[in-house]
Every structure is written in C-alpha cells, then in structure tokens.
TORKOL-4160 file (C-alpha; in steps of 0.2 Angstrom, whole numbers, padded with zeros to 4 digits, m for minus):
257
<pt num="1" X="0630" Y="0659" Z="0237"/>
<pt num="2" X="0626" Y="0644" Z="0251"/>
<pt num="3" X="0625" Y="0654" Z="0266"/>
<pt num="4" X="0613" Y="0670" Z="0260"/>
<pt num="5" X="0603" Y="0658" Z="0251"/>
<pt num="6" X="0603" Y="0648" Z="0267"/>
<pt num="7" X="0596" Y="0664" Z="0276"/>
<pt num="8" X="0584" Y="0668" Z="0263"/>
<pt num="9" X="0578" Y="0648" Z="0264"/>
<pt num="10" X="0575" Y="0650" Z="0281"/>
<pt num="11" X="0567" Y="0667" Z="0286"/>
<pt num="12" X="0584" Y="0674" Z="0293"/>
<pt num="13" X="0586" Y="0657" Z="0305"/>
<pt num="14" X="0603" Y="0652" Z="0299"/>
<pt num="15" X="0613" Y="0666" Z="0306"/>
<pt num="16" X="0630" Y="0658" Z="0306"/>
<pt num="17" X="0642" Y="0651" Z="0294"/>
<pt num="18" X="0659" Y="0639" Z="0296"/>
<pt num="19" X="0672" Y="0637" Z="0287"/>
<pt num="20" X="0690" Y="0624" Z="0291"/>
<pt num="21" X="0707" Y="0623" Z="0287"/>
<pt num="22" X="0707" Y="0608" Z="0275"/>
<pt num="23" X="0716" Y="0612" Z="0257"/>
<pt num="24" X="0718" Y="0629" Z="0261"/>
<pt num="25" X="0733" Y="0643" Z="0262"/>
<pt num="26" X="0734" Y="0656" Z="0275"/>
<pt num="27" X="0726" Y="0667" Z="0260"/>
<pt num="28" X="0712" Y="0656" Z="0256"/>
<pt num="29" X="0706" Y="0654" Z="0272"/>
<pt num="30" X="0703" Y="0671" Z="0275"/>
<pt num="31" X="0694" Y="0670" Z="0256"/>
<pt num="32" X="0681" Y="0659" Z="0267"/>
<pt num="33" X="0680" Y="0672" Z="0283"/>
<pt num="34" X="0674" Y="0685" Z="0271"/>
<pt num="35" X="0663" Y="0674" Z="0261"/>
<pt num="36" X="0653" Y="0670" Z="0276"/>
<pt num="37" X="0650" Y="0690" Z="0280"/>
<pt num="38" X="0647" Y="0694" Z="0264"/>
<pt num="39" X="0635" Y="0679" Z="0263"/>
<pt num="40" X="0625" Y="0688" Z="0279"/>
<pt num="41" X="0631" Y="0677" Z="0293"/>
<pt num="42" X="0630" Y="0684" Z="0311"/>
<pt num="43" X="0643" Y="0672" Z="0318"/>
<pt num="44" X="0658" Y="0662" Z="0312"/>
<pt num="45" X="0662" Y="0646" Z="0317"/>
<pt num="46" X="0679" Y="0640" Z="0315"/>
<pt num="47" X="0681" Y="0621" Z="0312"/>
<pt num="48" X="0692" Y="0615" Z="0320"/>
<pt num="49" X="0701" Y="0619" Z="0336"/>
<pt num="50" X="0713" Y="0603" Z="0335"/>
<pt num="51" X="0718" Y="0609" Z="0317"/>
<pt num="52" X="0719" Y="0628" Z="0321"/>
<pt num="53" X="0732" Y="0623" Z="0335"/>
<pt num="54" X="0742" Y="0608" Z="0331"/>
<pt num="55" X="0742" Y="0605" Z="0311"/>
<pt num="56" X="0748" Y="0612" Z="0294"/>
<pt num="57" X="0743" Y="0624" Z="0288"/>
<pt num="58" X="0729" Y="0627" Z="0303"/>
<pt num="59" X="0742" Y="0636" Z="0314"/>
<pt num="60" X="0745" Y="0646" Z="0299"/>
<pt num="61" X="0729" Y="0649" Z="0295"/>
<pt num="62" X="0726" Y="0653" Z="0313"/>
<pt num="63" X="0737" Y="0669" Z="0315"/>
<pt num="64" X="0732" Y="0677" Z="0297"/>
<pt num="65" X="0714" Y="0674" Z="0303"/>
<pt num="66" X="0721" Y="0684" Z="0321"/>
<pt num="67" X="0729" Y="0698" Z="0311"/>
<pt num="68" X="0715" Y="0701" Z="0299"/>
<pt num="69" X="0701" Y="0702" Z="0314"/>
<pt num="70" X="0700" Y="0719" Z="0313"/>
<pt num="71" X="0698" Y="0721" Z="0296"/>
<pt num="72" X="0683" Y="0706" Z="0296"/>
<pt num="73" X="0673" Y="0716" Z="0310"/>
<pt num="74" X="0674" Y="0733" Z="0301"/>
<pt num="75" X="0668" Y="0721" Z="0284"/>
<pt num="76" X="0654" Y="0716" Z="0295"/>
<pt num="77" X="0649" Y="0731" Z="0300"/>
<pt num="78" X="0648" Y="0738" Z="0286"/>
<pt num="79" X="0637" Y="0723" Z="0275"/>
<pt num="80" X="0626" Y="0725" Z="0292"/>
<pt num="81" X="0621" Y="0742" Z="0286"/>
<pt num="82" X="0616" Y="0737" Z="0269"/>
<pt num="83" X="0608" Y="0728" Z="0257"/>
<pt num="84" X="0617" Y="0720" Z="0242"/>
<pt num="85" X="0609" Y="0720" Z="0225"/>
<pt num="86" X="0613" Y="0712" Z="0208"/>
<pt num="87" X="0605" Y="0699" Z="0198"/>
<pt num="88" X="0594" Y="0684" Z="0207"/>
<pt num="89" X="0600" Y="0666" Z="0206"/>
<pt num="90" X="0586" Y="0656" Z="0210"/>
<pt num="91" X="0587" Y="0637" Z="0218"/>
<pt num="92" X="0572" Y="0632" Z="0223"/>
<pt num="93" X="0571" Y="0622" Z="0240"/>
<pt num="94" X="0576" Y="0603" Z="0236"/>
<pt num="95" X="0584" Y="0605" Z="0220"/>
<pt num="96" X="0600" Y="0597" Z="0213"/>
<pt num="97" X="0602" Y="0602" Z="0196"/>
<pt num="98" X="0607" Y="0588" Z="0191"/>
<pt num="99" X="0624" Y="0588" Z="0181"/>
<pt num="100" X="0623" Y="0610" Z="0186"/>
<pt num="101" X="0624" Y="0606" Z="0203"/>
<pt num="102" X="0637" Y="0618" Z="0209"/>
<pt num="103" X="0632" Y="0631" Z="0194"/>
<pt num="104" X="0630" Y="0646" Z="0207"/>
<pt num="105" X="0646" Y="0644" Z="0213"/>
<pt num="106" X="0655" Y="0647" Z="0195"/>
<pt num="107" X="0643" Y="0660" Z="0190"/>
<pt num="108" X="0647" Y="0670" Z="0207"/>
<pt num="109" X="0663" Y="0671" Z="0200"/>
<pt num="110" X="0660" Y="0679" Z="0183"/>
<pt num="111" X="0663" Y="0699" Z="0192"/>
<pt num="112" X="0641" Y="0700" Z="0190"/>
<pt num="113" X="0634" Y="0706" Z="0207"/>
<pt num="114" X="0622" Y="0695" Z="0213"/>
<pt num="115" X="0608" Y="0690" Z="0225"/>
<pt num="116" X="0601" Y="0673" Z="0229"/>
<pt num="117" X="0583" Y="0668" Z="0230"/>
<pt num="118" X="0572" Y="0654" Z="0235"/>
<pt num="119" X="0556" Y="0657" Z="0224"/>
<pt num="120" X="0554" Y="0663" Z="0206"/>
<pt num="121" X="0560" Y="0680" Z="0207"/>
<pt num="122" X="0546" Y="0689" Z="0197"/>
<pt num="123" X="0552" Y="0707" Z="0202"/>
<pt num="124" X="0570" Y="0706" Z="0198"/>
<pt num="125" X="0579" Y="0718" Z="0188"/>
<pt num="126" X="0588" Y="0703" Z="0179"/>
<pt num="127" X="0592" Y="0686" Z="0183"/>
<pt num="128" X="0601" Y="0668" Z="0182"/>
<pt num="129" X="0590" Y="0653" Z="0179"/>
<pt num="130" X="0598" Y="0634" Z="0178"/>
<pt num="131" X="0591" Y="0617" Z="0178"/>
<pt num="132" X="0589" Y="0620" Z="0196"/>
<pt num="133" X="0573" Y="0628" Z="0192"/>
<pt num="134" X="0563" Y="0615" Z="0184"/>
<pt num="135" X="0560" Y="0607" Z="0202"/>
<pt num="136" X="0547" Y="0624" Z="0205"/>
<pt num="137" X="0533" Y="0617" Z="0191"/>
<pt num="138" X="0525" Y="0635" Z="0188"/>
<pt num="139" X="0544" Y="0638" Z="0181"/>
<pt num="140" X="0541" Y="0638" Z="0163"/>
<pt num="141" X="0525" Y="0650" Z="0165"/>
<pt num="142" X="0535" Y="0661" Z="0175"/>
<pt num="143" X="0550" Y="0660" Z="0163"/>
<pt num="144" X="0540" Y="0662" Z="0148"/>
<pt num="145" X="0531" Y="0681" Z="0157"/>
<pt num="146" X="0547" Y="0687" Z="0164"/>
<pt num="147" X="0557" Y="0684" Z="0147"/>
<pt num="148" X="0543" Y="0692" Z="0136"/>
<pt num="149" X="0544" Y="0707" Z="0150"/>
<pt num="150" X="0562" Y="0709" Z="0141"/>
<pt num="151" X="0569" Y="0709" Z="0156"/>
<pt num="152" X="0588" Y="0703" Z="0157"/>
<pt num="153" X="0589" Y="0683" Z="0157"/>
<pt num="154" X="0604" Y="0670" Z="0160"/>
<pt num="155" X="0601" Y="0653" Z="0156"/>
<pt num="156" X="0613" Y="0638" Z="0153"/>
<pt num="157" X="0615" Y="0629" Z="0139"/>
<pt num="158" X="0606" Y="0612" Z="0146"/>
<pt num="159" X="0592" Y="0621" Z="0152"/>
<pt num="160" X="0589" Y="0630" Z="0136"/>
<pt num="161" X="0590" Y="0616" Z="0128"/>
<pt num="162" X="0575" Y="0608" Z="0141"/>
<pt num="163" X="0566" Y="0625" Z="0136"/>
<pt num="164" X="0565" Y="0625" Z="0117"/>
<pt num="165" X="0546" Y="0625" Z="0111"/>
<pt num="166" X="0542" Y="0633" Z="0127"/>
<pt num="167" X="0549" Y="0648" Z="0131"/>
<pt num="168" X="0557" Y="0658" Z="0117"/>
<pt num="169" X="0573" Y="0657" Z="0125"/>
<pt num="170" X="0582" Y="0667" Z="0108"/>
<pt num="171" X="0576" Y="0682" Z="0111"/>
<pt num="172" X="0588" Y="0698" Z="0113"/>
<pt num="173" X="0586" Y="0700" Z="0133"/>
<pt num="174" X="0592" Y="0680" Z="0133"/>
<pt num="175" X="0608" Y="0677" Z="0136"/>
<pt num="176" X="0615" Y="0659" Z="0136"/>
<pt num="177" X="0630" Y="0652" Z="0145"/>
<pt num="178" X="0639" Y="0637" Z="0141"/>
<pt num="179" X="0640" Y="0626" Z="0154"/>
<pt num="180" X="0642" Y="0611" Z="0145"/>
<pt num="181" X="0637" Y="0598" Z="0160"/>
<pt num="182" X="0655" Y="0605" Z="0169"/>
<pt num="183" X="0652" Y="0621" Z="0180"/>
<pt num="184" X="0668" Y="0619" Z="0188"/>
<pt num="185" X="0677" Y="0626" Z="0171"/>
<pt num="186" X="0666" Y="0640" Z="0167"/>
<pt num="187" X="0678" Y="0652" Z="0174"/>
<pt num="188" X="0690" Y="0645" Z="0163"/>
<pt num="189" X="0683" Y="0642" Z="0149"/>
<pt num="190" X="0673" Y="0657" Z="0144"/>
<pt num="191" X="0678" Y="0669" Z="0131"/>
<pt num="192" X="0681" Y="0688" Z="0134"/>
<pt num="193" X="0669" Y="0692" Z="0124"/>
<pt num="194" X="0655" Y="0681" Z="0129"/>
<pt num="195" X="0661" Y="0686" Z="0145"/>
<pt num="196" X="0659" Y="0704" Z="0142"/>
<pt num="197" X="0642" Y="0701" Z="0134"/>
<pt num="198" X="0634" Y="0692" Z="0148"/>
<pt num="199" X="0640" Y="0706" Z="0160"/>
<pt num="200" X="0634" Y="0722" Z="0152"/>
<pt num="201" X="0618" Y="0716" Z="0151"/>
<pt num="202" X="0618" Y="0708" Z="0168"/>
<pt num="203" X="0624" Y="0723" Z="0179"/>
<pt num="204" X="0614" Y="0739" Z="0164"/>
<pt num="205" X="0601" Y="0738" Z="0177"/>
<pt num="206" X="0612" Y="0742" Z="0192"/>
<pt num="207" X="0621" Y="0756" Z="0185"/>
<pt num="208" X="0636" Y="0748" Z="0188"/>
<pt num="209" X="0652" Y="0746" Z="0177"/>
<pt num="210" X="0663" Y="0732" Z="0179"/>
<pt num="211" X="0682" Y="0726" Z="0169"/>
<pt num="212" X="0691" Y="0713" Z="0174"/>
<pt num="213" X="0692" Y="0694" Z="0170"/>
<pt num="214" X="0684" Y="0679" Z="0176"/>
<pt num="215" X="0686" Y="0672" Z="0194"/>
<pt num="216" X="0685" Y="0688" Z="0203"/>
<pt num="217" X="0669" Y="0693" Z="0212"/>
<pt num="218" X="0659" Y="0709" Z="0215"/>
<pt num="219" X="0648" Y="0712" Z="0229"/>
<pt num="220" X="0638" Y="0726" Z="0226"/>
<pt num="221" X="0626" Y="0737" Z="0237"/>
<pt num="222" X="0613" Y="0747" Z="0238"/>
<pt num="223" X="0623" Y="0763" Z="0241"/>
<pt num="224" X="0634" Y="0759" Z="0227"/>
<pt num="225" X="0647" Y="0754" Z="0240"/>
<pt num="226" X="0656" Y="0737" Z="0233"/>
<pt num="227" X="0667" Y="0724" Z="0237"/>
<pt num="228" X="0678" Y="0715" Z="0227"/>
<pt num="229" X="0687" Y="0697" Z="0228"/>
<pt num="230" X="0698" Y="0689" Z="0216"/>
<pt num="231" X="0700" Y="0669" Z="0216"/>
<pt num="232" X="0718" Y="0670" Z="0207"/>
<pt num="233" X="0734" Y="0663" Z="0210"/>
<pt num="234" X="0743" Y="0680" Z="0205"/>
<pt num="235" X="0739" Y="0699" Z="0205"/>
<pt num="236" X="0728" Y="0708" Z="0193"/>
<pt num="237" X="0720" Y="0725" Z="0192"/>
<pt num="238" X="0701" Y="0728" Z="0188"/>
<pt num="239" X="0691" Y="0744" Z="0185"/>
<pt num="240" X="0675" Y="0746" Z="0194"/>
<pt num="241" X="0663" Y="0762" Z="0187"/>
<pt num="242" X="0677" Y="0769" Z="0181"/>
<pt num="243" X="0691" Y="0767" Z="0196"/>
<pt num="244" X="0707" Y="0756" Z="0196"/>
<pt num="245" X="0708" Y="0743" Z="0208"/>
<pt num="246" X="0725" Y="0733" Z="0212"/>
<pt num="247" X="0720" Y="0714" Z="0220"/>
<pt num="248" X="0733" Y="0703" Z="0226"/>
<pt num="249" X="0731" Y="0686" Z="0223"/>
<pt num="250" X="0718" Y="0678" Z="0234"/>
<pt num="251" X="0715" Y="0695" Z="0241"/>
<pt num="252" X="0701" Y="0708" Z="0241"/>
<pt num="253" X="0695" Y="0728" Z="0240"/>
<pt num="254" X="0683" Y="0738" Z="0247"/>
<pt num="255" X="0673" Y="0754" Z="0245"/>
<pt num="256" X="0661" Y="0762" Z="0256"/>
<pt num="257" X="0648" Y="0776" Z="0255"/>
C-alpha cells in the first residue's frame, strides 16, 4: 500500500522503494522485495550493507535475496506491463486516522485486490473508506453520492459510527468492518463468513473469484493476470477463478496472460 500510494501522491516522482533486514527471515525478506514491485517501485534499495554482510540474519537474508533475483526481475517486468485493479483505498494527503492508522495495511491482507488513491475516488467500481477520509472535507458529500450510486462500499466500524445521520451507511452496497480501534488483528479476528461476505462484494465488479483465508494477498491485473502472497507461518492452498494454488509459508504464485 505505502509505496504505490507514495507514487500516486507524487505524480510518479517516488520511483524506488527500501526495505532491511531487521526482524526478518530469509523468507520474509524476500516478502518486502516483492512488495516494493508490486507496489510500482523502479528501484530497490537495500538497507543496509553493514547488515547484509556481517550480521544475522542479513547474511542470510542476503543469498536468498541473490538466488531469487531472477525471479524478482521477471516479476518486474511483468507488473511493468500492466495495470493492477481492484478496490480504491483512499488516504488523503496528511491524514492519520487516528487510532486506524495502519488500517490499509490489514485490509491488504484480506485476499480483495486493491488500488490505492490520494483523492475521493469518484469513479471506482468499489472501494475502502476509514477514518483517514475525514481529513478531505467534501468527504461526506462525496460518500453520501457514491453510496446512493449503489456502488460497493467498505467502511470501518469507527468511521461509520462518525457517519450516522449523514450518510446512510446501512444500506445493502455497505459493508462494514470491524476494526475495533486495533487494525493490527483484523486478519485475525474476522469471521469466515464476514470475511466471505466483504469479498464477494468487493472483487463482483472485477470478475474475479477468490477462496482462501485471511493474510494472504491478491494482486490483480488488468489482463486478469494475478499474483498471490500469503503472510502465514505454514502452507495453505487457495483457489483463484476456479484454479488450485499451493503457497508455502511466506511464499508467493504467479500467473501471467
């Protein structure tokens, strides 16, 4: 989420990304090389060369990052040539979100293909709104039009709560995720079917079918190529548009058109 909406934010002048060794395994690591491609970064830099060379697990993390180079080039490539697409998160510039201040990062991780944004994303197909959104004061206007568009909407809990009176934030396009002041446990703490609920009607405008559980990732493209990430300790297999897909823990697929 940071670095593409980092490139959104400013006008494509980002361009790279860094990532280090600290709290990481070999597996882990390599989690942050592909988030910063699939994030739209043009350059990686590695922090830092006193860790990758002399400390634990930095040497480690330092010949799987050697032996997947191949495999992070052809990724880049390939996300170079496309455009993902998926439900719009929208921070606008210089917002906190208060207690949902690292919501995106939770909500990336719920397997619904998504796309970050800077301004109210009038347009979108569907998208995730938090209390990041109140910083943009034509919000609840906005809110109020796309909602009565019937257009899929995911809210939290506390910014729902903010909304009541104002924008009719029980209607059947309006899904609401409980957040509960602690993003860090949404993966966690979501049930299945809530779960299931939020992400057929998140991804019914992207003609795109997705099982598998929470903490896992799907970046999807305009093509219909896709690429998968699971954040789990142990393996797991998933089903994407109707295919079986084995992950390892930590580990990723790929499909290209």
């Amino acid at each position: 989420f940071l670095q593409s909406w980092l490139e959104g934010v400013s006008g494509g002048k980002c361009g790279g990304g860094w990532y280090d060794t600290l709290g990481t395994t070999p597996a882990t690591y390599l989690v942050q090389a592909r988030q910063t491609i699939l994030g739209g970064a043009t350059d990686s830099m590695l922090f830092n060369a006193g860790n990758l060379r002399e400390r634990d697990p930095g040497l480690a993390d330092a010949d799987a990052l050697r032996e997947a180079l191949p495999e992070l080039l052809d990724l880049a490539e390939n996300v170079k040539q496309r455009s993902l697409i998926g439900m719009s998160m929208y921070k606008p510039p210089h917002s906190s979100g208060e207690e949902e201040e690292r919501v995106f990062e939770f909500v990336g991780m719920l397997g619904i293909p998504f796309v970050t944004c800077h301004e109210f994303p009038a347009d979108a197909p569907a998208a995730f709104f938090s209390l990041h959104a109140l910083q943009d004061e034509a919000f609840v206007d906005h809110l109020a039009r796309y909602v009565r568009l019937g257009r899929p909407t995911l809210i939290t809990d506390g910014l729902a709560d903010r909304l009541r009176g104002s924008v009719d934030v029980d209607r059947k396009n309006v899904e609401i995720l409980e957040v509960q002041q602690r993003p860090e446990l949404i993966p966690q703490s979501i049930s299945a079917k809530k779960l299931t609920s939020i992400r057929a009607a998140m991804t019914k405008p992207f003609s795109v079918n997705y099982k598998g559980p929470s903490s896992t990732a799907l970046y999807y493209f305009d093509d219909g190529s896709w690429v998968l990430e699971s954040y789990r300790k142990s393996p797991l297999t998933v089903t994407v548009n109707g295919k079986s897909v084995d992950l390892q823990a930590n580990g990723w697929a790929q499909h290209w058109n």
